[in-house]
C-alpha positions, 0 to 999 in steps of 0.5 A: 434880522440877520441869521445868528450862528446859535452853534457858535459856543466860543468865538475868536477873541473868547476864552474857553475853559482850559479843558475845552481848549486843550480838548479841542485841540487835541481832537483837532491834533489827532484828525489833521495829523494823519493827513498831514504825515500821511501826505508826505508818506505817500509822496516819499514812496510813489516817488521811491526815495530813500527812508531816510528823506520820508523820515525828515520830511515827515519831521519837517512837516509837523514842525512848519504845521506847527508852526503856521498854525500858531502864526494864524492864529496870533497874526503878527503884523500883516502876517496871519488870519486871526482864526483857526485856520490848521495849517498842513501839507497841500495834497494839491502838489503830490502830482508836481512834487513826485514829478520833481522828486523822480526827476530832479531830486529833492533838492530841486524840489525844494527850491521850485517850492522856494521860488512859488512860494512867492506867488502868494505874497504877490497875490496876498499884496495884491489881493485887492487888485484881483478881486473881481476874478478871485470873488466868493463864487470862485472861492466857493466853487473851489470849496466844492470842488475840494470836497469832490476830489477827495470824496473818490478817495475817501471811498476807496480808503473805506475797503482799505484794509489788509486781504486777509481781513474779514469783508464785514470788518471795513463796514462795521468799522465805517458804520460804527464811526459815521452813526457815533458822528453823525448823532452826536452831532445832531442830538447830542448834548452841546458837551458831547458834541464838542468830543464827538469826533474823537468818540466816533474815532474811538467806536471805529477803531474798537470795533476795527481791534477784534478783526486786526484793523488797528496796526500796532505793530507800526506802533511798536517799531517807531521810536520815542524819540527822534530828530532826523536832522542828518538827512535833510536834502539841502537845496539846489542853488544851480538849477537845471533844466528840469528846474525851469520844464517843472516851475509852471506847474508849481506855480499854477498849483500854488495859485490854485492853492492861494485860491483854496486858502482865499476860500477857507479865510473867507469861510472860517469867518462865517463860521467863527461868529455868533453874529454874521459879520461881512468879509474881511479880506484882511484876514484873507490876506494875513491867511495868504502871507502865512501860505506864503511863510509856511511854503518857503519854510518848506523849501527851506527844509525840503518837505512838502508844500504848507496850506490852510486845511478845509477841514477848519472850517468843518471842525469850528462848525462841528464843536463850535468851538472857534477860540484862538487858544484852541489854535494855539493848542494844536499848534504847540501839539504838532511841535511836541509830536514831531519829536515823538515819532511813537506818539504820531504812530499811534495816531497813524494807526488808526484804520484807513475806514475809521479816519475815511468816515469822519472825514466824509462828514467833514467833507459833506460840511465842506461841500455845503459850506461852499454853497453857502458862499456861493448862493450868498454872493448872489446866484444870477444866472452868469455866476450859476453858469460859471460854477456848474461848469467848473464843477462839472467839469473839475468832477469830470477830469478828477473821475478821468471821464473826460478824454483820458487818453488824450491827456496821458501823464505829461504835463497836461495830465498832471496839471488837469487830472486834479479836479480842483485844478481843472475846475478852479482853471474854468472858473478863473477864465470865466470869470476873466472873460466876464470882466474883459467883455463886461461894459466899460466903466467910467471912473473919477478920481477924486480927494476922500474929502467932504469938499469933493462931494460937488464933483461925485455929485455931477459926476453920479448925474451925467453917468445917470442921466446917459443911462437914461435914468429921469430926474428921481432916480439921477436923484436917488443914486446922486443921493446914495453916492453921497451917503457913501461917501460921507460914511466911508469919511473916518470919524469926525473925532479923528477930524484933526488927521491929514487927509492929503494922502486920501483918494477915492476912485469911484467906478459906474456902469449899468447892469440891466435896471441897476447902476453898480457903483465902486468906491475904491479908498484908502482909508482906514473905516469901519464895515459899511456892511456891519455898520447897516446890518447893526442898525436897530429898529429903533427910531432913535438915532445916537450918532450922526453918522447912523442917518447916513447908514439909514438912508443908505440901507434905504435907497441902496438895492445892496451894499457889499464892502470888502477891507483889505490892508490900506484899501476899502471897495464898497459896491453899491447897487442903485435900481431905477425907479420905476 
């Protein structure tokens, strides 16, 4: 039987009581605004811009995080996730955009972030096309990777106080909040469960007040009321040199991004379910389409990149709480702060080690969540390879043990010294090499018709019997081509629909003892994956269809079937009989 998520409380399409709703989201709200202000803050004043731009940026994030949030949430047309996915500024582009602040301005900035933001479309577009680079056990090692870049920097926020503080302070104020978390997450009550981080934030901040950890003089100067539209810097429609020295970089950034968005769409799917359903690269898609809104958005009003924030993942696994209302919620809260900068102020007050403990736990989540992907896409040798390298090699550039002074702090540096982006660059090319160097595969094309049988038939034969497979196992795999086919055909109520414009490309090559084979379709069917995973121990049988998926379970070593918009890859694996 397959593993339930028993932690799951309420799912996507579920309805939450209101307090629940607003609860979640709300604790959601004040965890993921800090990183979201704090981002373009740091940006503004390493870059030394004027306090009029960091004023707007910051107002111009919170609305685009707000936003996109809401657009994940309710997915509109091919655009959004159907998940909670927060949405927030990337920290993978402050290397690129305080380049582009220092030497170009931020008019500049904002249209290089125009320009990348279209990368994502394309890949979102093309998603299907570059499945065999961009697969989980890239997506996974890039969820690792992003909890290793930025471990190093929640351990030096957990010193981060002023220098005449007391030396217990910092830890009293970690401790307090990471034990609060960390029992309430694994004995408390499913109701406490569902407030722990702010319970946690809350211990932090109290023990924190009697040693001035809490700044709240940052509180008494912010305004109750502002909308700084005066300053926003405007974009550059003549661009220079310095355009076209930085637009690589960004565009690499923005595919290492894309990368992390694909592995958070595919994450937050896991964990947002009671029942384990397979993949559905659709939401990916609809979650890559709004990265692709959020950062032309950014452009348009020139603040910092938008992508999907990892740490959705952690809160739907933490609460449980996984209902597309709490979305909404955090969304229209985000709206309202921005034209509260003293409300925000509040939330930015809260101490650097309080907020670092919390997000630790997050991140020690993320990092397990990334595994999991991983090992369930199935861990051979090659693919262990290939994430040991990348993460070691991401942790290497990221902590600067790896030819430091060879990379200095032009391009090379810039671009390697993240250590999701070096990692998620070897993980890339490895698995390019794998797929220029592996075994040909021989295609044919064919009518999504029952009358194309015949010709898969002979086809899955001859490739069989020239791997030198006896008679039984050409006899096996003609059988699961068949039952494949036939499941992937739509529902013979829907007979009556034209199938002229349904092609099917079914790919084959050998791998050791097995034949993988690919069936590529433009159809519009249910998840073989879900449909084999459903089938009951009963031996009674309601729908004709259930034969087809019973034998395929049978005679099949494993069947993966990824949806994208207008396009099914079902991989079906077939060992040789002994």
């Amino acid at each position: 039987m397959a593993r339930t998520n028993s932690h799951v409380r309420y799912e996507p399409n579920e309805n939450p009581p209101p307090l629940v709703s607003i609860g979640a989201g709300i604790q959601a709200t004040v965890l993921i605004v800090t990183p979201v202000v704090l981002t373009v803050v740091i940006v503004a004043r390493i870059a030394d811009v004027s306090e009029a731009y960091m004023t707007w940026g910051v107002f111009a994030a919170m609305i685009i995080s707000g936003l996109t949030t809401i657009l994940q949430v309710v997915r509109v047309g091919k655009i959004g996730s159907g998940y909670v996915l927060i949405m927030g500024t990337s920290a993978a582009f402050i290397a690129v955009c305080v380049a582009a602040l220092v030497k170009a301005g931020p008019a500049t900035m904002a249209s290089l972030i125009i320009v990348s933001s279209i990368i994502q479309f394309f890949l979102a577009a093309r998603l299907s096309l570059l499945r065999r680079i961009f697969t989980p056990t890239v997506a996974g090692t890039v969820i690792m990777l992003i909890a290793a870049t930025v471990a190093p920097i929640l351990f030096n926020s957990f010193g981060d106080v002023p220098e005449d503080t007391s030396d217990i302070a910092a830890p009293l104020a970690v401790l307090a909040t990471l034990i609060t978390v960390t029992v309430l997450v694994l004995r408390g009550p499913s109701s406490l469960r569902l407030w722990s981080p702010i319970i946690g934030v809350a211990v932090g901040c109290i023990v924190g007040v009697p040693f001035g950890l809490y700044d709240i003089q940052t509180v008494i100067d912010a305004q109750w009321i502002g909308v700084p539209f005066q300053s926003w810097p405007g974009i550059d429609v003549t661009p220079g040199v310095e355009f076209w020295a930085l637009l690589p970089a960004f565009v690499i950034v923005t595919i290492i991004g894309a990368i992390e968005t694909i592995g958070d769409g595919v994450a937050i799917q896991r964990v947002s379910r009671r029942e384990p359903r397979a993949t559905d690269f659709r939401v990916v898609q609809g979650a890559l389409n709004t990265d692709g809104v959020g950062n032309l958005l950014s452009g348009i009003l020139g603040t910092l990149p938008n992508t999907t924030y990892s740490t959705s993942i952690s809160l739907a696994e933490v609460t449980g709480v996984a209902a597309r209302r709490v979305g909404v919620v955090i969304g229209v809260a985000f709206l309202v702060l921005a034209f509260f900068p003293k409300v925000a102020a509040v939330i930015i007050a809260i101490p650097a080690p309080v907020a670092a403990a919390y997000i630790m736990v997050l991140i020690a989540l993320l990092f397990l969540q990334g595994m999991r992907i991983v090992i369930q896409d199935g861990l051979d040798y090659r693919k262990a390879l290939i994430v040991g390298l990348a993460f070691w090699v991401g942790v290497g550039f990221q902590n600067q043990w790896i030819f430091p002074e060879l990379l200095g702090d032009g391009f090379l540096g810039v671009l390697l010294g993240n250590g999701m982006t070096s990692g998620s660059l070897v993980a890339i090319v490895a698995m390019l090499f794998m797929e220029v160097t592996a075994p040909r595969r021989k295609r044919i094309k064919v009518a999504l018709e029952t009358g194309s049988l015949p010709q898969l038939t002979d086809f899955l034969r001859g490739f069989a019997s020239s791997a030198s497979w006896d008679e039984a196992s050409q006899n096996r795999i003609v059988l699961v081509g068949e039952e494949t086919l036939t499941s992937l055909l739509d529902d013979p109520n829907n007979a009556s629909e034209s199938d002229d414009s349904r092609r099917l490309v079914v790919a084959a090559h050998s791998v050791g003892r097995e034949i993988e084979l690919e069936f590529v379709a433009a159809s519009e069917t249910e998840n073989l994956e879900d449909q084999l995973s459903y089938l009951g121990e009963t031996p009674d049988i309601a729908d004709d269809r259930e034969i087809s998926f019973r034998l395929l379970r049978h005679y099949a070593t494993s069947v993966r079937h990824q949806k994208y918009h207008g396009v099914d890859v079902v991989t079906v694996n077939v060992e040789r009989m002994a």
